[in-house]
PASELO-85961 format. One line per field, with one value per residue: residue number from 1; residue in three letters; y, z, x of N, C-alpha, C in turn. Coordinates in nm, 2 decimals, decimal comma. Example, Ala and Ser with C-alpha at 12.3 -4.5 7.8 and 13.67 -1.06 7.14 Angstrom:
num <- 1	2
residuo <- ALA	SER
nnorth <- -0,57	-0,22
nup <- 0,78	0,71
neast <- 1,32	1,28
canorth <- -0,45	-0,11
caup <- 0,78	0,71
caeast <- 1,23	1,37
cnorth <- -0,33	0,00
cup <- 0,78	0,79
ceast <- 1,32	1,29
REM end
This chain:
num <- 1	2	3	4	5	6	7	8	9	10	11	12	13	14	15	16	17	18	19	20	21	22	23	24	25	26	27	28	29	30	31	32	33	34	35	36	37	38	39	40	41	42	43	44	45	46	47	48	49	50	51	52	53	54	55	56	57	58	59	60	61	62	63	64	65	66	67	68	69	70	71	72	73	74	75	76	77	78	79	80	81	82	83	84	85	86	87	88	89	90	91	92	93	94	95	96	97	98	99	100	101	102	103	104	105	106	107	108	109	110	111	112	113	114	115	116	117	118	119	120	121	122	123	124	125	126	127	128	129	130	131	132	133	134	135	136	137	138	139	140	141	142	143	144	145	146	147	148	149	150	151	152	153	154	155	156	157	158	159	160	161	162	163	164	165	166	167	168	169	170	171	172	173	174	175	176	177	178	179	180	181	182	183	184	185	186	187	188	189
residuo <- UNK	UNK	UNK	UNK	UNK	UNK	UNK	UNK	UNK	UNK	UNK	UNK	UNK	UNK	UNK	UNK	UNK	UNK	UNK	UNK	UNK	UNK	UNK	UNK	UNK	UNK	UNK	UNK	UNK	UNK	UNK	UNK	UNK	UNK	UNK	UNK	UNK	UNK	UNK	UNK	UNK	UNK	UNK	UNK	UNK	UNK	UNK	UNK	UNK	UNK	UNK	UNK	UNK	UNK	UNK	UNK	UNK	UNK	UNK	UNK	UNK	UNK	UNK	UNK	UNK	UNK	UNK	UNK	UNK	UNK	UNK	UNK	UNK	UNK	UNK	UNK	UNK	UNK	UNK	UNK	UNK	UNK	UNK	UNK	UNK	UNK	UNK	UNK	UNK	UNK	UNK	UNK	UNK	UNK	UNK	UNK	UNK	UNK	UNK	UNK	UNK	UNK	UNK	UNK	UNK	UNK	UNK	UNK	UNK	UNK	UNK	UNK	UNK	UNK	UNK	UNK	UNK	UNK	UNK	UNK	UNK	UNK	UNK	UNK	UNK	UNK	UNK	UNK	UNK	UNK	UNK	UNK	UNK	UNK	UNK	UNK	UNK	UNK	UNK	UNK	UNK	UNK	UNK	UNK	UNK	UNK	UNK	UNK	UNK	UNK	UNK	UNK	UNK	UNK	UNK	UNK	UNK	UNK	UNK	UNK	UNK	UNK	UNK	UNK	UNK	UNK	UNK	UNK	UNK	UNK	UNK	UNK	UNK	UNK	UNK	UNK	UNK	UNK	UNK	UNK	UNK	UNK	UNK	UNK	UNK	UNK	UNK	UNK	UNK
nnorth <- 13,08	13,08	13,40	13,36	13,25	13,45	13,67	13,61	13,51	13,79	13,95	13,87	14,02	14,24	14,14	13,96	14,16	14,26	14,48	14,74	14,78	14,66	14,57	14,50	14,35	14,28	14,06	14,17	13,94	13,74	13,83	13,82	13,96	13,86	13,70	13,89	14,09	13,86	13,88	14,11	14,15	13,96	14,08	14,34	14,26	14,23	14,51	14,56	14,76	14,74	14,78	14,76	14,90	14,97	14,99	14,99	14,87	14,66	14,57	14,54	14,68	14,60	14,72	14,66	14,77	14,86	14,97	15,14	15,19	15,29	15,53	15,66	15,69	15,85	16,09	16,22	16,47	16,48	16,29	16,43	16,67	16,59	16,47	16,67	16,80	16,64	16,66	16,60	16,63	16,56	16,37	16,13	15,79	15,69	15,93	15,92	15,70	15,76	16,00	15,89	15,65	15,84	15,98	15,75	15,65	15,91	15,99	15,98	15,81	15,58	15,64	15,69	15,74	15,58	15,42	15,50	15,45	15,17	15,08	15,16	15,30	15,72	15,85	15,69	15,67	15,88	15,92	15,73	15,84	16,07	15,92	15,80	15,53	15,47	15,34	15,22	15,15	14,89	14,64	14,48	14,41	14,67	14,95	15,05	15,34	15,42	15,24	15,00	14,75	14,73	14,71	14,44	14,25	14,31	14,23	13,94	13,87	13,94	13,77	13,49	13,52	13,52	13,26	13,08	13,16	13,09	12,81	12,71	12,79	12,60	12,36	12,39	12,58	12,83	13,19	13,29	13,11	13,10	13,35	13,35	13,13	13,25	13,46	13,30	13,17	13,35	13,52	13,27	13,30
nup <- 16,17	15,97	15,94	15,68	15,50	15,60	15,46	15,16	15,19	15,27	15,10	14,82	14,62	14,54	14,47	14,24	14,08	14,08	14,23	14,40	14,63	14,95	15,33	15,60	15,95	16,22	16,51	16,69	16,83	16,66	16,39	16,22	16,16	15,98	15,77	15,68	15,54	15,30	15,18	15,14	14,95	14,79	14,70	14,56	14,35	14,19	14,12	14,35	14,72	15,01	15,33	15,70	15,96	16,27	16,47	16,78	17,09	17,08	16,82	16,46	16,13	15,82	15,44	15,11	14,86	14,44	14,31	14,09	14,00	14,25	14,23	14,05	14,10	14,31	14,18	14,08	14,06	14,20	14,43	14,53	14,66	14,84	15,03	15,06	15,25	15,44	15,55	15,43	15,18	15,00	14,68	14,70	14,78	14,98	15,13	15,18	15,35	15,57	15,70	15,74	15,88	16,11	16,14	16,23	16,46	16,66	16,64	16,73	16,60	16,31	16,07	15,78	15,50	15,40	15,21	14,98	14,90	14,86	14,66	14,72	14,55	14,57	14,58	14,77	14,98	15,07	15,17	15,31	15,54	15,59	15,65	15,85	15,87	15,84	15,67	15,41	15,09	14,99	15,14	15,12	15,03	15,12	15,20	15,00	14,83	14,58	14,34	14,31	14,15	14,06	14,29	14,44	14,18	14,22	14,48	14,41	14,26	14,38	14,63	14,52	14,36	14,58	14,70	14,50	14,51	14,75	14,74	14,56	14,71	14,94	14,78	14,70	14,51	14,43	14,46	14,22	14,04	14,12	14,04	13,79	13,75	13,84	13,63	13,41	13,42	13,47	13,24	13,04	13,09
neast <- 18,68	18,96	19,25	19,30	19,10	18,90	18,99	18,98	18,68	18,60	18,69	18,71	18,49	18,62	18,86	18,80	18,77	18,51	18,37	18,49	18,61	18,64	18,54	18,63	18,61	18,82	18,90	19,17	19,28	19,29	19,44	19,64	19,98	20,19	20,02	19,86	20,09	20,17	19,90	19,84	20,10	20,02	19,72	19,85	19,99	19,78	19,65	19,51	19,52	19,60	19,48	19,55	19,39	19,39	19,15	19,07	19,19	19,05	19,01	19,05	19,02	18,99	19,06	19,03	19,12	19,03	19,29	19,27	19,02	18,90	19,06	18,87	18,64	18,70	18,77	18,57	18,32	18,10	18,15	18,39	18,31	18,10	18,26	18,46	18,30	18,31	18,58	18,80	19,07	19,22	19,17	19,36	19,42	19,55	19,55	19,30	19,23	19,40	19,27	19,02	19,07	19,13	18,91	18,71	18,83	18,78	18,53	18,20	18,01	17,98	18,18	18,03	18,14	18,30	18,15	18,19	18,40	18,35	18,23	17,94	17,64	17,70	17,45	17,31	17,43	17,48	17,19	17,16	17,29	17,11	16,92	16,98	17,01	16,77	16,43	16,53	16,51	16,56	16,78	17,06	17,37	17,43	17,23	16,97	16,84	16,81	16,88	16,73	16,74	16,99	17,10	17,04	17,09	17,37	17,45	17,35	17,52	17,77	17,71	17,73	18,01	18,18	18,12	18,19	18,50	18,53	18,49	18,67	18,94	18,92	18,95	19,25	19,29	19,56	19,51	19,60	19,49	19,24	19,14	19,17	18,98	18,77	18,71	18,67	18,48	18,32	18,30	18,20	17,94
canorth <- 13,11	13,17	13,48	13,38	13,25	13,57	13,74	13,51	13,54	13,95	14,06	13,81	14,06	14,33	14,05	13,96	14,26	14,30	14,55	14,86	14,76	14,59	14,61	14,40	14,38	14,11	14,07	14,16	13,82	13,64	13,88	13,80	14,05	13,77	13,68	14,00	14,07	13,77	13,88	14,28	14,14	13,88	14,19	14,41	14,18	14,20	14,59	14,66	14,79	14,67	14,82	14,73	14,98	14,96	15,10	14,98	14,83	14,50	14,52	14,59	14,70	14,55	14,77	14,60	14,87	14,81	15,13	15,24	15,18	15,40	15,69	15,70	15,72	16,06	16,18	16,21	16,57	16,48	16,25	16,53	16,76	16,54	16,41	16,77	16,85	16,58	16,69	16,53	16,74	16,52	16,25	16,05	15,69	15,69	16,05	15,88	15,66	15,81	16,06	15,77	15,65	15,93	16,01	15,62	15,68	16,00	16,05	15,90	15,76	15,53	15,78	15,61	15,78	15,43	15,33	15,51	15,37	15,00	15,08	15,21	15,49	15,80	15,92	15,55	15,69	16,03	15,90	15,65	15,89	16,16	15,89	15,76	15,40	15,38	15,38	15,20	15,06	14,74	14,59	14,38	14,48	14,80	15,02	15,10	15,45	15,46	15,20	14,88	14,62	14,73	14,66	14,33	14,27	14,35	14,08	13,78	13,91	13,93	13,60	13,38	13,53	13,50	13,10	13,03	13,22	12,97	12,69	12,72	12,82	12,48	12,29	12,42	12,68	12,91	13,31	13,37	13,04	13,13	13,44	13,31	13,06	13,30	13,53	13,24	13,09	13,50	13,48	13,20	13,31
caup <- 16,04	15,96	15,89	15,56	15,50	15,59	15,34	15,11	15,20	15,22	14,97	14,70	14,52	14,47	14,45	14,09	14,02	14,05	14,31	14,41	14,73	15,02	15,45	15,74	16,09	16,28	16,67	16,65	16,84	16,54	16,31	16,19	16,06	15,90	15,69	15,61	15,47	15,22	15,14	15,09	14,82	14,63	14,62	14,52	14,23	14,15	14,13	14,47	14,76	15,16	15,46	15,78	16,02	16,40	16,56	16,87	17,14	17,04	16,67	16,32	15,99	15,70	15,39	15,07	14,71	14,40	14,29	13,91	14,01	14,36	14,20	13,96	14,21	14,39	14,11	14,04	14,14	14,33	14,52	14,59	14,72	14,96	15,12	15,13	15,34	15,54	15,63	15,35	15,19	14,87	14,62	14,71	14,81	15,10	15,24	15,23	15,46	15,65	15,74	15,75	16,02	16,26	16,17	16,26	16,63	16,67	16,59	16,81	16,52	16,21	15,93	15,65	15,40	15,34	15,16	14,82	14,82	14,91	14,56	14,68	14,51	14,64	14,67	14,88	15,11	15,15	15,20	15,44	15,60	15,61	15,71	15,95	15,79	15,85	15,58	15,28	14,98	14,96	15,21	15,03	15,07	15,19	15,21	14,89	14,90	14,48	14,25	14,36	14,06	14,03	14,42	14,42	14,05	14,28	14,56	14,37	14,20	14,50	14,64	14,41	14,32	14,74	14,74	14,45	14,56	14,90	14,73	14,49	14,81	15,05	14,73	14,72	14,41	14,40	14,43	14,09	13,98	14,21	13,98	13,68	13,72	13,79	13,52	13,29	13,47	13,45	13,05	12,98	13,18
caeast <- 18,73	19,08	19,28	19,34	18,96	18,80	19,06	18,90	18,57	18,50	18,74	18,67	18,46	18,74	18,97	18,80	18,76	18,36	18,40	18,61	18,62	18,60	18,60	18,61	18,65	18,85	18,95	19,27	19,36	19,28	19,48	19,77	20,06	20,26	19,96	19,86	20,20	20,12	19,78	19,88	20,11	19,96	19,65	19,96	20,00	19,65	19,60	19,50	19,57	19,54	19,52	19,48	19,35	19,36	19,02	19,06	19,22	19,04	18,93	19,11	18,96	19,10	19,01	19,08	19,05	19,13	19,32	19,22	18,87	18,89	19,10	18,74	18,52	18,76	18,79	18,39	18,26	18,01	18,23	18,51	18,19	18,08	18,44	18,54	18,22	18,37	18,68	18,86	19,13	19,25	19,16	19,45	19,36	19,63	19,48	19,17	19,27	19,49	19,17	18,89	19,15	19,14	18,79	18,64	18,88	18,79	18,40	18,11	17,97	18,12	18,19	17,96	18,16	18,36	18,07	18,20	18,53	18,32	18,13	17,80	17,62	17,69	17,32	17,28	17,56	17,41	17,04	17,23	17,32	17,03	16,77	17,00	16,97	16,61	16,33	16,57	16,41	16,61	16,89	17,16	17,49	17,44	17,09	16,96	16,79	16,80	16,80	16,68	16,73	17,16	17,17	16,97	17,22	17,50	17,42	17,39	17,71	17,88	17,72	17,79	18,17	18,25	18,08	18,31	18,63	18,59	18,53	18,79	19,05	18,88	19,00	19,36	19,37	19,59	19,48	19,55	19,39	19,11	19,09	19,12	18,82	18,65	18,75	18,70	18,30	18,21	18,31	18,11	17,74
cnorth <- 13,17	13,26	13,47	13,35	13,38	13,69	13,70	13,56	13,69	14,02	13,99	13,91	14,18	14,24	13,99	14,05	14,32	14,44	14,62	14,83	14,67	14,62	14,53	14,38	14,28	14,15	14,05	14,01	13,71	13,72	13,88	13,84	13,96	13,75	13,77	14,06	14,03	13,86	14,03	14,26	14,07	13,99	14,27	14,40	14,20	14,38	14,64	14,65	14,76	14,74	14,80	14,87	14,94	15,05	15,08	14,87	14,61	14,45	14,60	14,59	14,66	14,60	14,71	14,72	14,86	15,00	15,19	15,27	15,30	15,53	15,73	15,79	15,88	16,10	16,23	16,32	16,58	16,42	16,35	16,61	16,73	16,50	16,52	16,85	16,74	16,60	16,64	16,57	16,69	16,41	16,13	15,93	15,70	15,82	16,04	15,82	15,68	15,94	15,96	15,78	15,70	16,00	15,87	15,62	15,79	16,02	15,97	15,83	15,67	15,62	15,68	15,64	15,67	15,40	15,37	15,48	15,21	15,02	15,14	15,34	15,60	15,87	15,76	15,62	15,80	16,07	15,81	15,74	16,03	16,08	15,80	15,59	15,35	15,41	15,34	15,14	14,93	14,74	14,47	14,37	14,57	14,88	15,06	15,20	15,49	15,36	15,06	14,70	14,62	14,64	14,50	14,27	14,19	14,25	13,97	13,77	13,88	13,77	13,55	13,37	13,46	13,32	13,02	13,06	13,06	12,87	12,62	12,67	12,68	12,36	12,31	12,50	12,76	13,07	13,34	13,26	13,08	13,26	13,41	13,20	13,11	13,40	13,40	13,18	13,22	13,55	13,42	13,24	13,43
cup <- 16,05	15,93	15,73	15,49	15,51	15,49	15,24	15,11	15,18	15,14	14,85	14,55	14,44	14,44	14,30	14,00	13,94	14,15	14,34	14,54	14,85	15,18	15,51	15,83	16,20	16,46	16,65	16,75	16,76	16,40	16,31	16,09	15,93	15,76	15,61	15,48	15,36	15,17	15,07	14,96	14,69	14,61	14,57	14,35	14,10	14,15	14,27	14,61	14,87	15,26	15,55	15,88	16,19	16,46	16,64	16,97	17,13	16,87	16,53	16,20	15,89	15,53	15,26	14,90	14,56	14,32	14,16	13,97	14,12	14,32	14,08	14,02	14,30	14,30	14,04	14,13	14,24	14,48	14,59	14,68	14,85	15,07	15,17	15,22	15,47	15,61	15,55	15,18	15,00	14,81	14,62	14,82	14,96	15,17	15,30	15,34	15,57	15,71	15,78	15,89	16,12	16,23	16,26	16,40	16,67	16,67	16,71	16,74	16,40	16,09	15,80	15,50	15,31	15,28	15,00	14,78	14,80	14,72	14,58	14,64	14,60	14,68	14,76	14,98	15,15	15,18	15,31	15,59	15,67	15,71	15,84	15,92	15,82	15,70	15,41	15,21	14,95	15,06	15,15	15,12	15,10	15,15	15,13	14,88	14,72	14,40	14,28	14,27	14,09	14,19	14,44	14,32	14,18	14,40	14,51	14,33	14,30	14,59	14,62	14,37	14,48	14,77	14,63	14,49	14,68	14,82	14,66	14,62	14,86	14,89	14,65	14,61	14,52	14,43	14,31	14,02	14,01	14,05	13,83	13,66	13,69	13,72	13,41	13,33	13,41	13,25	12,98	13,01	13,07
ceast <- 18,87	19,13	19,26	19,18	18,87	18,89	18,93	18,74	18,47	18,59	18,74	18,59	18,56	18,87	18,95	18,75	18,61	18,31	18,50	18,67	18,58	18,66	18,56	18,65	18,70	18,93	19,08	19,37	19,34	19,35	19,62	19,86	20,15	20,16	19,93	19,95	20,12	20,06	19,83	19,97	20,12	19,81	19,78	19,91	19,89	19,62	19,50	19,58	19,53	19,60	19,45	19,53	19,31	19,28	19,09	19,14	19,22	19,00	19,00	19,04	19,05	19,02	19,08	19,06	19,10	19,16	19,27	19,08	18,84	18,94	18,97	18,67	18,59	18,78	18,61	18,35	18,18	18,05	18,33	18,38	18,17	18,20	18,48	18,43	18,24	18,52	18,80	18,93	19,18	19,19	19,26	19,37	19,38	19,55	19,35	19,12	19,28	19,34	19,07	18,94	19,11	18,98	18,70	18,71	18,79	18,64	18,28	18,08	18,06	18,09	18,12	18,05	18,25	18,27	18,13	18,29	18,51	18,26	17,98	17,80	17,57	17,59	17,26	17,34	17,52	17,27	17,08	17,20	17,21	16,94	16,82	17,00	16,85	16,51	16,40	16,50	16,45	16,74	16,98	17,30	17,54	17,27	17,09	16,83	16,74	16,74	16,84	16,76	16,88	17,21	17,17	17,12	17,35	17,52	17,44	17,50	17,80	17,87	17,80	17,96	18,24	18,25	18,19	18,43	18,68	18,57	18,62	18,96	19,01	19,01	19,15	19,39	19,44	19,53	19,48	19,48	19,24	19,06	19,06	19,03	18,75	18,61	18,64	18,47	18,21	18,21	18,21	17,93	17,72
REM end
C-alpha cells in the first residue's frame, strides 16, 4: 500500500468528517515527506489538522484531527481531569501533541490517552486502561468497556465510509470529490 493509499484508507473517517480523529503507523521507509506535505494541506483545506510524529528510529505516527471537533472533546471536564492527571498541562491541540510526543518516546508503555482525541469515550479509555485491555464488552475499533450498540454503530460507519473513500480514490476522484460523494451517499441513507 502506498503512502498516499494508507492516507486514504485510515483517515477517511475524519477526512468526512464522521470522526474527530484518526492515527496510524508507517515504516518510515515507506513515508514520504513530499506527500505528506500534499496531504497536511488538502486536510488543511478540509478543517483539520496533520501530524506526523516520529517514534522511532524505524516507525512514524501520522495523527490526523479534525480541529472544531478535538478543541470539544479538551474542552470537556472530564476530559481536562484526566489529561491533567497525565501530565498534560493545556487544552491546546498542538500541546497535546507536542506532550503525547515525548510521552509515547519516553514511557514504557503507549500512552492510551490518544484514544479521546481518536473519538473514543472517555470511560472506554479509562476502563482501557484500568483493565489493561482485558475483559472488554465489544472490540471494534477500539475496546468498548460502556456502550456496546454506539461502538458496533461506529464500525460499520467507519467501514463502509473507509471501502468507499478507496474506491472512490482507485477510480481517480478527487479528495474533495471523494468527500462530497460521500457527503451526498450519507444524505440520502
Amino acid at each position: 500500500m502506498s503512502f498516499d493509499q494508507m492516507m486514504i484508507h485510515y483517515c477517511a473517517p475524519a477526512l468526512c468528517g464522521i470522526k474527530s480523529g484518526n492515527m496510524f503507523f508507517i515504516k518510515n521507509e515507506d513515508y514520504s515527506e513530499n506527500s505528506f506535505i500534499l496531504w497536511k494541506e488538502i486536510f488543511s483545506a478540509h478543517g483539520l489538522i496533520t501530524f506526523a510524529i516520529q517514534l522511532s528510529d524505524t516507525t512514524t505516527g501520522i495523527l490526523t484531527c479534525n480541529v472544531c471537533w478535538v478543541r470539544k472533546i479538551l474542552d470537556d471536564a472530564m476530559v481536562r481531569a484526566y489529561l491533567r492527571e497525565k501530565g498534560y498541562g493545556s487544552t491546546s491541540i498542538f500541546d497535546f501533541v507536542k506532550t503525547f510526543s515525548k510521552r509515547i518516546k519516553t514511557q514504557s508503555g503507549f500512552p492510551h490517552e490518544i484514544g479521546v482525541i481518536l473519538g473514543y469515550p472517555i470511560d472506554d479509555v479509562i476502563e482501557f486502561e484500568k483493565h489493561q485491555g482485558r475483559n472488554c464488552k465489544y472490540c471494534g475499533y477500539w475496546k468498548t468497556y460502556t456502550d456496546i450498540e454506539k461502538a458496533k454503530d461506529c464500525k460499520c460507519r467507519y467501514r463502509d465510509c473507509i471501502c468507499l473513500c478507496e474506491k472512490l480514490y482507485r477510480e481517480g476522484y478527487s479528495i474533495i470529490q471523494i468527500i462530497q460523494e460521500y457527503k451526498k451517499i450519507a444524505d440520502a441513507a
